[in-house]
DOLOPA-577130 format. One record per residue (C-alpha): residue in three letters; x, y, z. Coordinates in steps of 0.2 Angstrom, whole numbers, padded with zeros to 4 digits, always signed. Example, Ala and Ser with C-alpha at 12.3 -4.5 7.8 and 13.67 -1.06 7.14 Angstrom:
ALA+0062-0022+0039SER+0068-0005+0036
END
This chain:
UNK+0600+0577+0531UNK+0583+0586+0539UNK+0571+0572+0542UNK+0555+0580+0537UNK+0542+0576+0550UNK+0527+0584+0563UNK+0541+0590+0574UNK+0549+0601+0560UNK+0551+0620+0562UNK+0546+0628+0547UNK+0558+0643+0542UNK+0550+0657+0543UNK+0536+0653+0551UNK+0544+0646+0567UNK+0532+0632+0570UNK+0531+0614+0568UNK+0521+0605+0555UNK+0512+0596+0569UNK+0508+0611+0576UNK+0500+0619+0559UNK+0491+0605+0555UNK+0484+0605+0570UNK+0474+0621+0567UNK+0467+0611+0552UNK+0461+0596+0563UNK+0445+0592+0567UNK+0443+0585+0588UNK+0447+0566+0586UNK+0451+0565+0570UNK+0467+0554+0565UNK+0480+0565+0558UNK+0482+0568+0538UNK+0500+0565+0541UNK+0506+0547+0536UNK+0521+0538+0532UNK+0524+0532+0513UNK+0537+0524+0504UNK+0540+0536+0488UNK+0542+0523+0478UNK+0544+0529+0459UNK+0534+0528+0442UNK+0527+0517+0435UNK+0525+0511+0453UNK+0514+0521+0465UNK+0521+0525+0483UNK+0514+0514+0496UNK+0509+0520+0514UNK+0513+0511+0528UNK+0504+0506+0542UNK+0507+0504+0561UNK+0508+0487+0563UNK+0502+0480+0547UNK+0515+0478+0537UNK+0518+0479+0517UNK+0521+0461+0508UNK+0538+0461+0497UNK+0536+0444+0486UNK+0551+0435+0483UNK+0556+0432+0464UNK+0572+0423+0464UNK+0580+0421+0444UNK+0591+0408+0451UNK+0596+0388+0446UNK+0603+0388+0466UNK+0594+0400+0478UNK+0592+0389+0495UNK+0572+0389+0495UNK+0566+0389+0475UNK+0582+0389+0464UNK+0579+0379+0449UNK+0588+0377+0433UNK+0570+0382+0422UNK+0571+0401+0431UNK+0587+0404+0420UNK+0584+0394+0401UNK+0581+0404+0385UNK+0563+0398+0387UNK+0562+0403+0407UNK+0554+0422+0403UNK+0534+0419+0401UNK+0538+0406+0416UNK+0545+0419+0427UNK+0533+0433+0422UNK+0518+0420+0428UNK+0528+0418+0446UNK+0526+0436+0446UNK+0508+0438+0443UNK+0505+0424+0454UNK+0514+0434+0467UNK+0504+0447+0468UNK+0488+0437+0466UNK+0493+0433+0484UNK+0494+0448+0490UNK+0511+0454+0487UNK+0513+0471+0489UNK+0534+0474+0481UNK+0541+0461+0470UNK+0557+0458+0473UNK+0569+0451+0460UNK+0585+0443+0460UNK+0597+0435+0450UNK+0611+0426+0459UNK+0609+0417+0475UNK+0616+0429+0489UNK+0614+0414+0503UNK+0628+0412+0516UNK+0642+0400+0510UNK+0642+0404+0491UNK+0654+0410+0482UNK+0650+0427+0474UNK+0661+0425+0457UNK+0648+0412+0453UNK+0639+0424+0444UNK+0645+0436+0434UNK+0638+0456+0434UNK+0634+0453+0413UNK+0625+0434+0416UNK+0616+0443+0433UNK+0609+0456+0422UNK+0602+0444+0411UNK+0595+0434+0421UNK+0585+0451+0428UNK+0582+0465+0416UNK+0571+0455+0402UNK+0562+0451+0418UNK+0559+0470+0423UNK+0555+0476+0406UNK+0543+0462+0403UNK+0532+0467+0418UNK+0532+0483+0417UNK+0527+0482+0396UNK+0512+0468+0405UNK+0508+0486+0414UNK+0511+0480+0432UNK+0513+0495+0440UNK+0516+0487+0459UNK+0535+0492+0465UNK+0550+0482+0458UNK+0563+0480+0468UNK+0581+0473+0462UNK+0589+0463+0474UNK+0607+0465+0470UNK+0624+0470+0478UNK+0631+0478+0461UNK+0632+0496+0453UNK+0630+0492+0438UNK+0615+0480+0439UNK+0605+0491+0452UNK+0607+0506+0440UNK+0601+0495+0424UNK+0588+0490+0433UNK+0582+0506+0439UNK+0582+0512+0420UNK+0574+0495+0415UNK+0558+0499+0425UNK+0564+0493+0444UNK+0558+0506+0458UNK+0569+0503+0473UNK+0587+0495+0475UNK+0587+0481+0489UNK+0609+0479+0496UNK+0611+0463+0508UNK+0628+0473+0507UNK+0620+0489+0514UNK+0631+0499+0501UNK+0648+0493+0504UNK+0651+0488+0488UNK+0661+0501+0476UNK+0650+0514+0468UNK+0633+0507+0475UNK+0630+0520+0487UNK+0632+0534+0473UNK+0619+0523+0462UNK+0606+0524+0475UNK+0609+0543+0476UNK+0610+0545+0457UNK+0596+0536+0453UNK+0585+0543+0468UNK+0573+0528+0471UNK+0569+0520+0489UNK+0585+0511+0494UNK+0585+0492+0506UNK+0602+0494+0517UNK+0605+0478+0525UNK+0615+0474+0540UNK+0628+0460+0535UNK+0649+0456+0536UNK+0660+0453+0525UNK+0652+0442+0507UNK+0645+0426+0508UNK+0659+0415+0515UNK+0667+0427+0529UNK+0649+0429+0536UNK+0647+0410+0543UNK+0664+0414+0554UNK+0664+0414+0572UNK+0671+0433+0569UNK+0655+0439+0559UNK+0643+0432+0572UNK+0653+0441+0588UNK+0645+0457+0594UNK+0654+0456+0612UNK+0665+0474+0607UNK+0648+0479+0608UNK+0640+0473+0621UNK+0628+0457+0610UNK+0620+0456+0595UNK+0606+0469+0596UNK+0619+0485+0601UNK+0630+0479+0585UNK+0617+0478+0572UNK+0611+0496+0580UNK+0628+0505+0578UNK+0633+0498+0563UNK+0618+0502+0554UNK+0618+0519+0560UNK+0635+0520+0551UNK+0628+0513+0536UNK+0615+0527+0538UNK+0628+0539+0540UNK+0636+0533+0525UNK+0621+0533+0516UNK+0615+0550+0517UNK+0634+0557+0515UNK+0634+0550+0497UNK+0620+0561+0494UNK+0606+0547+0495UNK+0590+0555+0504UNK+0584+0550+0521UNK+0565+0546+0517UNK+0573+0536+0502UNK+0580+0524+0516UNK+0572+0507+0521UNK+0584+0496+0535UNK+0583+0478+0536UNK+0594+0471+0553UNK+0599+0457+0542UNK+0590+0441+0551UNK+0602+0424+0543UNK+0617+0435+0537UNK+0632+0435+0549UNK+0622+0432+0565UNK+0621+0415+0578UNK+0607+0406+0577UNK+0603+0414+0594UNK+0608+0430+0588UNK+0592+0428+0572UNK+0580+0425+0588UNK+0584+0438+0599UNK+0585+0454+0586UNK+0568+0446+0582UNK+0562+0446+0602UNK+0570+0467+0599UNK+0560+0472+0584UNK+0548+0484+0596UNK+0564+0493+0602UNK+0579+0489+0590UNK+0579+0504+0580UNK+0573+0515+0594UNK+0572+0534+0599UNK+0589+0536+0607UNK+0599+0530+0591UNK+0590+0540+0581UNK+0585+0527+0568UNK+0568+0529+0572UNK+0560+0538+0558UNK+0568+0526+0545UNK+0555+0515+0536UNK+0561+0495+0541UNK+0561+0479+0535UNK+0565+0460+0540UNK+0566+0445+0528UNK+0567+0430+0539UNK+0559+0417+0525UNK+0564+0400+0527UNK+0579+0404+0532UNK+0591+0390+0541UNK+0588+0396+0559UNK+0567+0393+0557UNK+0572+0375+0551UNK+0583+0374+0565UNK+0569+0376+0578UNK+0556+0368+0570UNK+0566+0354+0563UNK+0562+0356+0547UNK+0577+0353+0536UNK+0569+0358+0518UNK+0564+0376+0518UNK+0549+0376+0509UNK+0543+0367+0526UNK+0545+0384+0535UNK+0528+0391+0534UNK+0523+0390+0550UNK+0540+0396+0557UNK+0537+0413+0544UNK+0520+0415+0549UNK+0527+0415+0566UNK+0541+0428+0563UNK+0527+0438+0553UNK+0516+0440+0568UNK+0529+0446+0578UNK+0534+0459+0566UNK+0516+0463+0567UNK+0515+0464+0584UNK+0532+0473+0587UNK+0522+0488+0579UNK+0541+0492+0571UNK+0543+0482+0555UNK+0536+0491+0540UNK+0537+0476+0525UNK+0540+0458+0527UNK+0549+0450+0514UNK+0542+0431+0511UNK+0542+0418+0499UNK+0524+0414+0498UNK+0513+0431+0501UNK+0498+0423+0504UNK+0500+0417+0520UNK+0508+0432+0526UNK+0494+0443+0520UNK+0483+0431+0529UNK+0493+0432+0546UNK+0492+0452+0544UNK+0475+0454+0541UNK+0470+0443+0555UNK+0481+0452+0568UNK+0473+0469+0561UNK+0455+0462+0562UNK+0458+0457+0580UNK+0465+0474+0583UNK+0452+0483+0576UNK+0439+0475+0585UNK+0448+0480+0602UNK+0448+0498+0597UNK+0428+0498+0592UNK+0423+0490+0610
END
């Protein structure tokens, strides 16, 4: 699939866009061409910035997520409840909302929750934003056909797979229903990913090389099921079926991980690391709501690694804090 971009030769024209726009340029002035993420109505797309990252809020529907799971998220009375999480999300600063509605953490088991008790837990959730008139992005955060298409048609705007598309008939959703699309680099379902199997990358030479070349095939299938390459945002999949030194060294390779030569470089990105088990591990910090330091840790270096397009976190606020600093200190440099 042609990657639209300031190196593209126009047909019949025989020059690049770089090149045309050029002409239309004025001496030192930044280029009209940006980088957005075409995210649907109601939703407006996003444009992403070059080391200031977009904040995708967490929303988890879920009696048993590892970090907020509670049994009032999923009673008959939990709907008002949840829509307040939602605006209180992007009272912080949350850019994307993302929703889920079964608990996708390594170890549990997936049958847990069925597809009919996932949706709803998710769609009234959708539906009753979208008639508050929020118009931020919605993203569904689900492994299944069915619920990411119902979703869509419910009022969701992009489709985010810790499965990357491996599941029967996702990719063909994502290409049906044409929204942006999360593939996330993982093994096997919840169980097989904490095996010793999952977390070695030695056929390819570490950690880093593996999550490169397997995403690149999950890009490959992406695009062959008809699902459009500026549609596509990866995530490396920090906490799912990698060592807890494998998490810390795809963080230390955000500037180069998807770089030039494996031709991932024009894909949007992003990395969810929020109080996941390998922070706690460092800091010694057993309960993961005690993780905000470690995230706004990882969120700097996402920042810094000038790579990583939208953080996913817990807690916005923070993270917003953390990225406009860095950008302020930035800016400042640049004005000297």
């Amino acid at each position: 699939m042609i990657m639209l971009g300031p190196a593209y030769i126009l047909p019949g024209v025989e020059r690049s866009i770089g090149q045309l726009l050029s002409v239309l340029e004025k001496p030192n002035a930044p280029s009209p061409l940006c980088r957005v993420i075409p995210f649907p109505s109601p939703a407006h797309p996003l444009q992403l910035k070059t080391g200031a990252p977009l904040v995708m809020g967490i929303l988890n529907v879920t009696p048993d997520s590892f970090s907020d799971g509670e049994e009032a998220r999923v009673s008959e009375a939990a709907l008002a409840h949840i829509v307040e999480l939602a605006l209180s999300l992007i009272e912080q600063g949350a850019d994307i909302i993302d929703i889920g509605g079964m608990s996708t953490r390594p170890g549990v088991d997936d049958k847990d929750v069925t597809a009919e008790e996932e949706m709803a837990r998710v769609l009234p959730i959708i539906q009753a934003l979208r008639v508050e008139g929020i118009e931020v992005p919605i993203s569904i955060d689900t492994f299944r056909a069915q619920v990411a298409e119902l979703a869509i048609l419910a009022g969701a705007s992009c489709i985010n797979d810790v499965r990357g598309g491996r599941e029967p008939g996702m990719l063909e959703v994502m290409a049906k229903m044409d929204v942006p699309v999360i593939l996330m680099h993982s093994r096997g379902d919840s169980k097989e990913m904490l095996t010793a199997k999952a977390h070695d990358y030695s056929a390819h030479g570490g950690v880093i090389t593996g999550v490169r070349e397997e995403m690149k095939e999950t890009v490959e299938r992406a695009e062959k099921a008809g699902v459009k390459s500026w549609n596509i945002i990866l995530d490396p999949g920090i906490g799912f079926a990698k060592s807890q030194e494998g998490n810390l060294q795809l963080l230390h390779a955000l500037p180069t991980l998807f770089s030039s030569e494996t031709g991932l470089e024009s894909y949007a990105t992003l990395v969810g690391a929020s109080r996941k088990g390998f922070i706690g591990k460092v800091l010694n910090r057993p309960v993961a709501k005690e993780r905000e330091f470690g995230n706004a840790a990882v969120t700097a270096v996402c920042c810094q690694s000038q790579r990583v397009d939208i953080v996913r976190v817990h807690e916005p606020r923070p993270a917003t804090d953390v990225i406009r600093m860095l950008a302020a200190i930035q800016d400042s440099g640049h004005s000297s």
